[in-house]
C-alpha positions as CSV (number, residue, x, y, z in Angstrom):
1,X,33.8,48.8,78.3
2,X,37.3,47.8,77.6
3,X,39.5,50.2,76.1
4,X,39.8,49.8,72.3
5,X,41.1,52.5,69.8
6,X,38.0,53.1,67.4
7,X,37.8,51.3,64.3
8,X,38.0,53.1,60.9
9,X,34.4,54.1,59.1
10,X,34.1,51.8,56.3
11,X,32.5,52.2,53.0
12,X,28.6,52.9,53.0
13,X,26.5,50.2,52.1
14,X,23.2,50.2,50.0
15,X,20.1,52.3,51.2
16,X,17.1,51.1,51.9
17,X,13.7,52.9,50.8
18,X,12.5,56.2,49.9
19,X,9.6,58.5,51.3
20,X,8.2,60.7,48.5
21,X,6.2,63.4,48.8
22,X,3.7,63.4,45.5
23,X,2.6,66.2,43.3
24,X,-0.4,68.6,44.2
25,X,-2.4,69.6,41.8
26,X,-2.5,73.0,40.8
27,X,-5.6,74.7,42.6
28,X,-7.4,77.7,40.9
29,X,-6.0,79.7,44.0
30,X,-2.7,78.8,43.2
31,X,-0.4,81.8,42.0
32,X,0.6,80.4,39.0
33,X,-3.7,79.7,38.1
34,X,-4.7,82.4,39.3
35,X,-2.0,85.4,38.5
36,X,0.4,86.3,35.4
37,X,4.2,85.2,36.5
38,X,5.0,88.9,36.7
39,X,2.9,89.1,39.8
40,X,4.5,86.0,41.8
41,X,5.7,87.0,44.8
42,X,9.0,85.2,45.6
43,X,7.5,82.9,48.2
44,X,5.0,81.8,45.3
45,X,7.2,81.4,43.2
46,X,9.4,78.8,45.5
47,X,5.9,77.0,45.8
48,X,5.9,76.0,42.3
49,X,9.3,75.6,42.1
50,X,9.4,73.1,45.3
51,X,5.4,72.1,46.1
52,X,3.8,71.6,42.6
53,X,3.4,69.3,40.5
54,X,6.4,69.6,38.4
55,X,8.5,68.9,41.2
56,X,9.1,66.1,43.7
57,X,10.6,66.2,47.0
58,X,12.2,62.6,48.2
59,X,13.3,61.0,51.5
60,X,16.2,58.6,51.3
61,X,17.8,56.8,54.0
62,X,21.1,55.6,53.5
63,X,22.7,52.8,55.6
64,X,26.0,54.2,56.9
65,X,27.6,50.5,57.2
66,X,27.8,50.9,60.9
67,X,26.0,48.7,63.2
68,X,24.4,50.3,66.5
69,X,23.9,48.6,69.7
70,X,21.9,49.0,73.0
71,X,23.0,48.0,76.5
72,X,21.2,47.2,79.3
73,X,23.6,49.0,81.6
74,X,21.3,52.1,82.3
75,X,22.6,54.3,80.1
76,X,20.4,57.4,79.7
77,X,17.1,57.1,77.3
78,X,18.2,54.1,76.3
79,X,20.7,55.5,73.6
80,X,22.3,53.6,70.9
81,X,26.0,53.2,70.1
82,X,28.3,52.3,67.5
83,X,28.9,48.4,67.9
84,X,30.5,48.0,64.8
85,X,32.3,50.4,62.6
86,X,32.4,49.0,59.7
87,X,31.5,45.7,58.0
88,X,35.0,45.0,57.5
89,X,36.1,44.8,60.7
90,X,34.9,42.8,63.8
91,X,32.5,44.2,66.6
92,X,33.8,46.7,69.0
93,X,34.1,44.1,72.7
94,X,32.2,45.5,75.6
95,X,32.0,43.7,79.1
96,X,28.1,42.9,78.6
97,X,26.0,41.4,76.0
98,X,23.7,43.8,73.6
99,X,19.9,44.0,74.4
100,X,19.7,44.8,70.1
101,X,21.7,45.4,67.5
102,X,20.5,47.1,64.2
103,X,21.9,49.3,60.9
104,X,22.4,52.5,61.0
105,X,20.7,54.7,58.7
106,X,21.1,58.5,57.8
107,X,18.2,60.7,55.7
108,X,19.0,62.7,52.7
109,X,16.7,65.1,51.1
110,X,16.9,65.1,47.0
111,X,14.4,66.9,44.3
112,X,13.2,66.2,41.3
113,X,11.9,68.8,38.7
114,X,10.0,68.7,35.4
115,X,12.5,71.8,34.6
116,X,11.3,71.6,30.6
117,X,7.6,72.6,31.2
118,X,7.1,76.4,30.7
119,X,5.5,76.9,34.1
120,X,9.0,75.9,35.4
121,X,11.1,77.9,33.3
122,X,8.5,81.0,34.3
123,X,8.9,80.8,38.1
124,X,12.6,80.5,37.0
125,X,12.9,83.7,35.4
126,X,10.9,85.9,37.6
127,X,12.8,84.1,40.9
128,X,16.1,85.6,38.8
129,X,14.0,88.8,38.7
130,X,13.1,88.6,42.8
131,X,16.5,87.3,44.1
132,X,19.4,86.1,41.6
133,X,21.0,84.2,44.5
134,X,18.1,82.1,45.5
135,X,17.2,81.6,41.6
136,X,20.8,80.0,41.3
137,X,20.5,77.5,44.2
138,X,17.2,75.6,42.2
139,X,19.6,74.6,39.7
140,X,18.5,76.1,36.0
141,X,19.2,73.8,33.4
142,X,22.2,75.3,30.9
143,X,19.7,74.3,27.7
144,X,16.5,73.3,27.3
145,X,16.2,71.5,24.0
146,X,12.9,71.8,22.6
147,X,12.9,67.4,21.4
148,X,13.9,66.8,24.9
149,X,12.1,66.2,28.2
150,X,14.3,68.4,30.6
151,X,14.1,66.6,34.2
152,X,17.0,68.1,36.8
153,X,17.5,66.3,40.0
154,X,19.6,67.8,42.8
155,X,20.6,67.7,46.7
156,X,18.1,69.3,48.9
157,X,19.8,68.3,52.3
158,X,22.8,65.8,52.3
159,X,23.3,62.7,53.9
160,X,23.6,63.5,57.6
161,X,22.7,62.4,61.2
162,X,19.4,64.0,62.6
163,X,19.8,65.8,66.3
164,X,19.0,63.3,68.7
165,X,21.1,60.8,67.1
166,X,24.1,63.6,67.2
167,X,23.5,63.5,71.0
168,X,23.1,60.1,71.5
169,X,26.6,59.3,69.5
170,X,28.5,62.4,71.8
171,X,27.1,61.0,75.0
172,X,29.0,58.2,75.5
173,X,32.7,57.9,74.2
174,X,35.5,55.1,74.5
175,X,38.1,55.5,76.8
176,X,41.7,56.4,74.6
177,X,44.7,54.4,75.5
178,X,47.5,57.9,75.7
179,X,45.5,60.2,77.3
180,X,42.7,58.6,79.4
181,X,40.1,60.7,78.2
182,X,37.0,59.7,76.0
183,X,37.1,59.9,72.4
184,X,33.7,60.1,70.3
185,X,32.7,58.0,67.5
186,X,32.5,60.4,64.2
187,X,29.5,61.8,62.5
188,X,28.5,59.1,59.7
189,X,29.9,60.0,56.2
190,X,28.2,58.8,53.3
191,X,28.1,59.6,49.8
192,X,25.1,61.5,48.6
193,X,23.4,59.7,45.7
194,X,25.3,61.5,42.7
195,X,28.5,61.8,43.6
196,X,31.4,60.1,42.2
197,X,29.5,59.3,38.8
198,X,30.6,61.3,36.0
199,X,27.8,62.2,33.0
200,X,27.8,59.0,31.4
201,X,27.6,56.9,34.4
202,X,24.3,59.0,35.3
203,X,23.2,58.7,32.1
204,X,23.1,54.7,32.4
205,X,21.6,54.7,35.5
206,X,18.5,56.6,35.2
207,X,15.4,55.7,33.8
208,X,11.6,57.7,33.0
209,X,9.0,54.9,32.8
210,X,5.5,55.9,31.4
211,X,2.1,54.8,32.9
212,X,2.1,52.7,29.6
213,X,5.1,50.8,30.3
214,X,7.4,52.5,27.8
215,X,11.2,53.0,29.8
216,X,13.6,55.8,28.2
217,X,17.0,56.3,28.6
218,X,17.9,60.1,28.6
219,X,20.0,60.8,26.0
220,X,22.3,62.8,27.8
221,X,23.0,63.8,31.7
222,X,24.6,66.9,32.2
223,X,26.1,68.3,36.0
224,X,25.9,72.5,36.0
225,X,26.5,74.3,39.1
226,X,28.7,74.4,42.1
227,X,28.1,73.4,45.9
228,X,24.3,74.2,46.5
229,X,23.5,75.3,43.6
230,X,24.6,71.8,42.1
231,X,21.9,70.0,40.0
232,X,22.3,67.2,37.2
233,X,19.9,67.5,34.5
234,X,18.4,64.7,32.2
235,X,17.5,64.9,28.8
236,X,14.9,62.5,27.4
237,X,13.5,62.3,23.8
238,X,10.2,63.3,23.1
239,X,9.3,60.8,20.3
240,X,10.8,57.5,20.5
241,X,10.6,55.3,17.2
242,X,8.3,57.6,15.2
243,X,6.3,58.1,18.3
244,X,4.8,60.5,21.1
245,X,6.8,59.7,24.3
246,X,4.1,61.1,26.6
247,X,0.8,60.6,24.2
248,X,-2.1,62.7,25.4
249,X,-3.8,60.6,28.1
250,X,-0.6,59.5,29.2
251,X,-1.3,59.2,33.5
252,X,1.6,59.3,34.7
253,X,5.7,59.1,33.7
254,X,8.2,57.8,36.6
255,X,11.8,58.9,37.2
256,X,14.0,56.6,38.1
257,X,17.6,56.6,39.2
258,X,19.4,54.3,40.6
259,X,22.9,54.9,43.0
260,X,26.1,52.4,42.9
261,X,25.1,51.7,46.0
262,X,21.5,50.1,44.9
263,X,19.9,53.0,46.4
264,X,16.4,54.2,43.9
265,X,15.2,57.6,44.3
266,X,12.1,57.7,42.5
267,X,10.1,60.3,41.7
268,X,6.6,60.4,39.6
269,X,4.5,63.0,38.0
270,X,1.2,62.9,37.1
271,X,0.4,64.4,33.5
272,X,-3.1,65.4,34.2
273,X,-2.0,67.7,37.2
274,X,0.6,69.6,35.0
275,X,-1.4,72.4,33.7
276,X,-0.4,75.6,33.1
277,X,-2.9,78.6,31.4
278,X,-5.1,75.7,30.9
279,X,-2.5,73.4,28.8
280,X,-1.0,70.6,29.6
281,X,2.8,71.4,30.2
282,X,5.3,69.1,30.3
């Protein structure tokens, strides 16, 4: 490889797709079937919080907007790196030709929650009850207006490289022109999906579609909380026209939001799996 001072990380481009984990249905030995909220341990309590139905947990990869390269040069497990930093600037030169080239991509974690249903809100209160500190990091709406749909959306795990790729960019460096000694590509920064927007931006770009083809704008979007405890809350109508947004027999109702960067994080409930003390609750 010839020496060459490392090019500057450009702007992320779009993601790509998205890996959700659907709703379970609530089983009668569930702890919120089967035993009054006061009796949640915290642990059950997380479970409907983060593995019921009211709650969605989403994969996202993100393309950084670098391109990585593989050389047939023997480098050890065959490990990828950074061929071009940015898509602004030209490939890095190296004194053999790439075996592949391909994007590079980084996961992030986000979570969606039906935070209006009162099965929610229960598992909210007691969690405050159990631990205040873990209660605050789930993101509790500020209000919860009863002709609104509350859905809050937050940042499980941000954009970031996984281990092997960490070790595969810190095993091979490029040689700097004062010192002689090798000097490692970064670790990928990108943007998580909601940041930069303010309220009314995130209002505009999300979307709840209904099994019967109805799409609603939230009325409003509203950011509470700080660093982990961030979330961003939605608030959608619950008549629209005269009429029942969610209509009994209603299957299912789709969240929808999509990032400046074209990314979609998409999350779906199914209404006939939200039950709680044998009502629908939603």
């Amino acid at each position: 490889m010839r020496k060459r001072a490392l090019g500057a990380l450009g702007l992320a481009v779009a993601a790509s797709w998205a890996l959700t984990a659907p709703p379970r249905a609530a089983l009668a030995g569930e702890a919120w079937a089967s035993k009054p909220a006061s009796a949640w341990t915290q642990e059950e309590t997380l479970d409907l919080l983060t593995k019921s139905p009211w709650t969605a947990e989403i994969v996202l990869q993100h393309m950084t907007g670098r391109q990585l390269a593989k050389f047939p040069d023997g480098t050890p497990f065959g490990m990828w790196v950074v061929y071009r930093s940015s898509p602004d600037l030209p490939p890095r030169i190296f004194d053999q030709q790439p075996l592949e080239i391909k994007q590079e991509f980084v996961d992030a974690t986000y979570a969606v929650r039906w935070s209006s249903a009162g099965a929610v809100q229960q598992a909210l209160e007691r969690l405050k009850e159990l631990s205040p500190v873990v209660q605050e990091m789930q993101a509790a709406p500020p209000e919860l207006p009863s002709d609104h749909y509350v859905l809050t959306a937050r940042v499980v795990k941000p954009p970031s490289e996984d281990s092997m790729r960490e070790m595969e960019r810190k095993s091979r460096g490029v040689e700097d022109d004062r010192s002689g000694r090798p000097v490692y590509d970064e670790a990928p920064k990108v943007p998580d999906l909601f940041a930069g927007p303010g309220e009314e931006e995130l209002k505009g770009r999300a979307t709840l579609t209904t099994a019967r083809k109805l799409q609603i704008k939230p009325a409003r979007a509203v950011r509470h909380g700080l660093g982990t405890s961030e979330g961003i809350s939605f608030f959608f109508p619950r008549t629209v026209n005269g009429a029942p947004t969610l209509p009994p027999g209603t299957a299912w109702a789709e969240f929808t939001f999509e990032g400046r960067r074209g990314d979609k994080l998409k999350a779906r409930f199914k209404m006939k799996e939200m039950v709680y003390q044998g009502k629908a609750d939603y």
